[in-house]
N, C-alpha and C positions, 0 to 999 in steps of 0.2 A: 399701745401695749401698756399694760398696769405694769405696777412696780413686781409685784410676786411674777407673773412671767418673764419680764423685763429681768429678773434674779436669774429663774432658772433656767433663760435662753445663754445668759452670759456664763452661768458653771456647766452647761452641756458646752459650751464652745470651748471653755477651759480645759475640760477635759478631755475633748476631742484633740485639740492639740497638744496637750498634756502624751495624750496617748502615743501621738503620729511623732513627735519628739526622742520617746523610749524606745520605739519600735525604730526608728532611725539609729540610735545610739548602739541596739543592741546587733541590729544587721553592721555597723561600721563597725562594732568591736570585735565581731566574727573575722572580719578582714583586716585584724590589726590596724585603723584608724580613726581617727580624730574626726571629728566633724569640722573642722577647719582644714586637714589634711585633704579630707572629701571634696570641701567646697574646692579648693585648688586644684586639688586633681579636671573635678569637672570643669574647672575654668580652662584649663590646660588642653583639654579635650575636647573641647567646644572653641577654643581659641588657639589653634598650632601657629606656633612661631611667636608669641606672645612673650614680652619679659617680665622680668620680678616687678617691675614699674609699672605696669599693664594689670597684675594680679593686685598689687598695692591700691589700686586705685578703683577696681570692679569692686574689691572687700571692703575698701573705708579702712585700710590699715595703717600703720607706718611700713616704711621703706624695711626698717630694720625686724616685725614681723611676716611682713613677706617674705626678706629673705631667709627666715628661720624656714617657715614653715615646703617651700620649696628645697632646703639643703632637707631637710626630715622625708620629704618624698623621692628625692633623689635617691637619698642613701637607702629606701627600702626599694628601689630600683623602678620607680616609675613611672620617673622623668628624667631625661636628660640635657645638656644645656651646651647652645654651642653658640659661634661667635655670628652675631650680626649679619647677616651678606648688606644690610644697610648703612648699618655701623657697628664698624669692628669693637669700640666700646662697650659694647650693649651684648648682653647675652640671651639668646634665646628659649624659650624653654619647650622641649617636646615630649608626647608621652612614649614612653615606652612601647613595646610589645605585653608587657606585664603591665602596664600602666591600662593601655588599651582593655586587656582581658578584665580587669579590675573595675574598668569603668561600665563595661557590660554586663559585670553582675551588679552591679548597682543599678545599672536601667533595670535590668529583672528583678528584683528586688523592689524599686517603686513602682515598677509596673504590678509586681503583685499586692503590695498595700492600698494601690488605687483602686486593684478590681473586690479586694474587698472591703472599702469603705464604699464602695458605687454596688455594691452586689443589693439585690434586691428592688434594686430601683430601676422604671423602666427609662428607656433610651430618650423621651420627654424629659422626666423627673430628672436624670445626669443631664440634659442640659443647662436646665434649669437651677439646679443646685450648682452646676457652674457657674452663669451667669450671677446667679445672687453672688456667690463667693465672691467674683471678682470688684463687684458693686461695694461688697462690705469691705474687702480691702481696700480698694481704691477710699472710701470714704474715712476708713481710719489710718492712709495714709496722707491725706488732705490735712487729718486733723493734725497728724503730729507735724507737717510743713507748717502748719499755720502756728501754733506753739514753738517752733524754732523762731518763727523770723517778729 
């Protein structure tokens, strides 16, 4: 690929996720949240019985923004936290009933930004364009392992 397409392959991708970024931002602000609120939530949701320690370590955070961001979703009632049946130490965290409903407009909500960035293309082509995608991430997350170590 030349350099002039090699340009504008990378500011159409720019702006692709540029795009799926706002569009993300603007659906969690309808629902009163953060995109870290989000990410927890769905960790929460996807991981029942899981603690602050657990969410600390899926996000690459500190201890002590985990537990902000989990006391922020509690208090909007979407998790609750209760003691270990493993170890009474440890606190577990669960979603709500409102937590629950929250997180299924959220699936709706991506489910609908997928169908229309896939709209148009035939049932080949989404796969396809999947496969690439996951090719292109995987290889630019190779590059950033190999720049850390």
């Amino acid at each position: 690929m030349d350099y002039e397409n090699a340009h504008q392959l990378g500011r159409l991708i720019l702006k692709l996720a540029n795009t799926l970024i706002k569009n993300r931002n603007r659906h969690l602000e309808a629902l009163d949240l953060t995109t870290s609120q989000a990410d927890s939530l769905q960790f929460f949701l996807a991981n029942p019985q899981c603690t602050v320690t657990d969410l600390k370590d899926y996000l690459e955070i500190t201890h002590q923004t985990a537990r902000g961001l989990v006391q922020r979703i509690e208090e909007k009632g979407l998790v609750t936290p209760s003691p270990s049946s493993i170890d009474g130490r440890c606190r577990t965290i669960s979603p709500t009933e409102k937590g629950m409903e929250l997180g299924r407009t959220m699936a709706h909500n991506r489910e609908r930004t997928v169908m229309r960035l896939l709209s148009g293309m035939t049932e080949e082509e989404q796969e396809i364009f999947y496969r690439l995608l996951q090719t292109a991430y995987e290889n630019i997350k190779n590059e950033e392992k190999e720049m850390l170590s």
